[in-house]
C-alpha positions as CSV (number, residue, x, y, z in Angstrom):
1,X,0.0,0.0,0.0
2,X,1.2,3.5,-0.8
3,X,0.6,6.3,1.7
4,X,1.0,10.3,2.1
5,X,2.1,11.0,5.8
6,X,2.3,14.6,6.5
7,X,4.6,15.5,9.3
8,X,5.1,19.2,10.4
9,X,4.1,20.6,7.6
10,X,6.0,18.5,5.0
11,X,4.4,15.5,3.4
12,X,6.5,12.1,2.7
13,X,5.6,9.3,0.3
14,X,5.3,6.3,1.9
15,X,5.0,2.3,0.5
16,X,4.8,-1.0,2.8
17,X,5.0,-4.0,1.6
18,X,4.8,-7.2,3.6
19,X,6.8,-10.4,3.2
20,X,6.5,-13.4,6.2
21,X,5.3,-11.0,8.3
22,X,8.2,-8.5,8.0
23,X,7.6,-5.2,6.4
24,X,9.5,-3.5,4.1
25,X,8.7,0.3,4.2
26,X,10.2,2.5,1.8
27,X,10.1,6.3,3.1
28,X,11.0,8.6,0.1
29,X,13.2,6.7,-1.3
30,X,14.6,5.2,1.2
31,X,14.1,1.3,2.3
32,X,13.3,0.2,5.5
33,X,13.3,-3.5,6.7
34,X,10.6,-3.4,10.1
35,X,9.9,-6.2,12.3
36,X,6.2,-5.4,13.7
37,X,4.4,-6.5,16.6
38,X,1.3,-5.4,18.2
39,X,1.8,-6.1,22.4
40,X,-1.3,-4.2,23.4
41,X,-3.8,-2.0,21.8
42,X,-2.5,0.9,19.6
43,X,1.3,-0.4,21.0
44,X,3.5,-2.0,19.0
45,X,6.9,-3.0,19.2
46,X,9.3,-2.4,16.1
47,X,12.9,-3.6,15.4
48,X,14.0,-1.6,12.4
49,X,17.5,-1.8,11.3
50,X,18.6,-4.0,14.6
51,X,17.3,-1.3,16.8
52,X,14.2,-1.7,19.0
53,X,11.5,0.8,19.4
54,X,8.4,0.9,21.4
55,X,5.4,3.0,19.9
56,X,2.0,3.9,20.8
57,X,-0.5,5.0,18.3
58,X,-3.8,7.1,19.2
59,X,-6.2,9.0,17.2
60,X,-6.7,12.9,18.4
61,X,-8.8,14.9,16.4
62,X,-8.4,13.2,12.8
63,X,-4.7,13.0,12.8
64,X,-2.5,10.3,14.7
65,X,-0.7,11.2,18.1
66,X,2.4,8.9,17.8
67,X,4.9,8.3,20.8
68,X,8.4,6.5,19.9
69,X,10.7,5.6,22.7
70,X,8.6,8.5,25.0
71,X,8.8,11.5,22.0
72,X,5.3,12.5,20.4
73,X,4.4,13.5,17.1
74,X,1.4,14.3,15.2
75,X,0.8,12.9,12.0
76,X,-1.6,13.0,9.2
77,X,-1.9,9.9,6.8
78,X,-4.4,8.6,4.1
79,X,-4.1,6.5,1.4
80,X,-1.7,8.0,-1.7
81,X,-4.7,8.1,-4.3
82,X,-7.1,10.0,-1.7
83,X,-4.1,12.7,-1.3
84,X,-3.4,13.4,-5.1
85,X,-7.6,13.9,-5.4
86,X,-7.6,16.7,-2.4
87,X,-4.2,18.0,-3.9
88,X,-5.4,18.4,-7.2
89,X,-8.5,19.9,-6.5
90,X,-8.4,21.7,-9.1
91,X,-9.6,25.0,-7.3
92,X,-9.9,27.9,-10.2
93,X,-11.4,31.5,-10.4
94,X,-15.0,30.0,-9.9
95,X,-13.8,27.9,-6.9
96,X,-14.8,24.6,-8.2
97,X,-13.5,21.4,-6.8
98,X,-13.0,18.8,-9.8
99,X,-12.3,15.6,-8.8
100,X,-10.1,13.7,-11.0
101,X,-9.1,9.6,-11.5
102,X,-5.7,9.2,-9.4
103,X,-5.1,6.2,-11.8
104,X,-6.6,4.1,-14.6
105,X,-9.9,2.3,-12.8
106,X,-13.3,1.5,-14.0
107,X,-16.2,3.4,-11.9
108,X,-18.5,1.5,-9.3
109,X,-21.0,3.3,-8.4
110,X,-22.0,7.3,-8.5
111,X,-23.1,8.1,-5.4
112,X,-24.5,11.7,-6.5
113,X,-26.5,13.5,-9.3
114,X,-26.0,16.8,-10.6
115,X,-27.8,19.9,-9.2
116,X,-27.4,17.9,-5.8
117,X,-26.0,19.7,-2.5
118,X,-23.3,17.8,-1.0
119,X,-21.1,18.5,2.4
120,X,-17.6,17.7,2.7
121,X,-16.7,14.2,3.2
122,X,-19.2,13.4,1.4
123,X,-19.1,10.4,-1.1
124,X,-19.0,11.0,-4.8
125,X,-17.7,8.1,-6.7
126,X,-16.4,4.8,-6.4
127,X,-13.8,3.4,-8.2
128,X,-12.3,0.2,-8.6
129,X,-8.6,0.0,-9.6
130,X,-6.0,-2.5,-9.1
131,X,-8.3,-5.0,-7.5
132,X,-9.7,-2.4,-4.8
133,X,-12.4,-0.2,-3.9
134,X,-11.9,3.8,-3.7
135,X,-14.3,6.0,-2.2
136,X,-13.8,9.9,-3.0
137,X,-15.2,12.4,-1.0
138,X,-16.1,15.8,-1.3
139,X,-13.8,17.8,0.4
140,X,-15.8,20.9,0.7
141,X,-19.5,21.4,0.8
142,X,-21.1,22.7,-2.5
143,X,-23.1,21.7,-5.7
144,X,-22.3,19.2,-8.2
145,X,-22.4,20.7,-11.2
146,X,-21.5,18.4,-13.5
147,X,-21.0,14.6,-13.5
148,X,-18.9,13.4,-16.0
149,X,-18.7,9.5,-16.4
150,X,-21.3,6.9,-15.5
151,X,-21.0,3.4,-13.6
152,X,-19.5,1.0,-15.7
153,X,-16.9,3.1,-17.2
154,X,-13.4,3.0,-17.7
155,X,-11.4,6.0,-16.9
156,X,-7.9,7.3,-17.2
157,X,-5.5,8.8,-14.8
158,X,-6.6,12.3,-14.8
159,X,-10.0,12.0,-16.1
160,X,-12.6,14.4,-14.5
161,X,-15.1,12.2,-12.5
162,X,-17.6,15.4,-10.7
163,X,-17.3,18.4,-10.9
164,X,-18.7,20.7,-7.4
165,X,-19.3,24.1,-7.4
């Protein structure tokens, strides 16, 4: 899985990939080999490069607190494709948001019809692509204006889906 993990202020690529129940995590550009193990809930214990760490995880207000070896941090992850559709909003003069396919996927379901009020978060389309399911959300109340593919369709990275006014 490929994430977006936004750290004070700066945002880092993220993908984890498991193998015998080791992980490798590579962190912009840089591979990790992590030994995971969940001791209580939201605590986990992680060996990562021959050094141990303890770290607890708890959510606070939509973003994750994280504590390693007794520092905190808040951080801020979703899923990669859910972060290129919020940063490519697409926001122009007329402040419309226009949601656009992260990657090549054929669409679900429509979960809205034009000239219909929406509020942020929420859901617009679904879209299957590599074998999974993608919800996109509003991420700011409005109108959809237009709607411009239909269940059943294949679509291309970059392809508008809804367009909210």
């Amino acid at each position: 899985m490929r994430f977006a993990a936004e750290l004070g202020g700066e945002t880092v690529f993220i993908e984890v990939t498991e193998e015998s129940g080791r992980y490798r995590v590579d962190v912009g550009g840089e591979a990790l080999e992590v030994d995971a193990r969940e001791v209580g809930e939201g605590v986990w214990s992680l060996v990562v490069g021959g050094a141990s760490h303890l770290v607890a995880v708890s959510d606070r207000e939509g973003r994750s607190a994280v504590d390693v070896d007794g520092e905190s941090y808040g951080i801020h992850v979703e899923e990669e494709t859910r972060y290129i559709v919020r940063a490519r909003g697409d926001q122009g003069a007329t402040g419309a948001q226009v949601l656009r396919a992260p990657m090549p996927g054929k669409v679900v379901l429509i979960e809205v019809e034009a000239g219909q009020p929406v509020a942020a978060g929420d859901g617009l389309v679904v879209l299957e692509a590599m074998k999974m399911e993608n919800e996109f959300r509003a991420q700011r109340a409005g109108r959809v204006r237009e709607i411009r593919v239909s269940a059943g369709q294949t679509v291309n990275a970059g392809d508008v889906l809804v367009v909210i006014e």
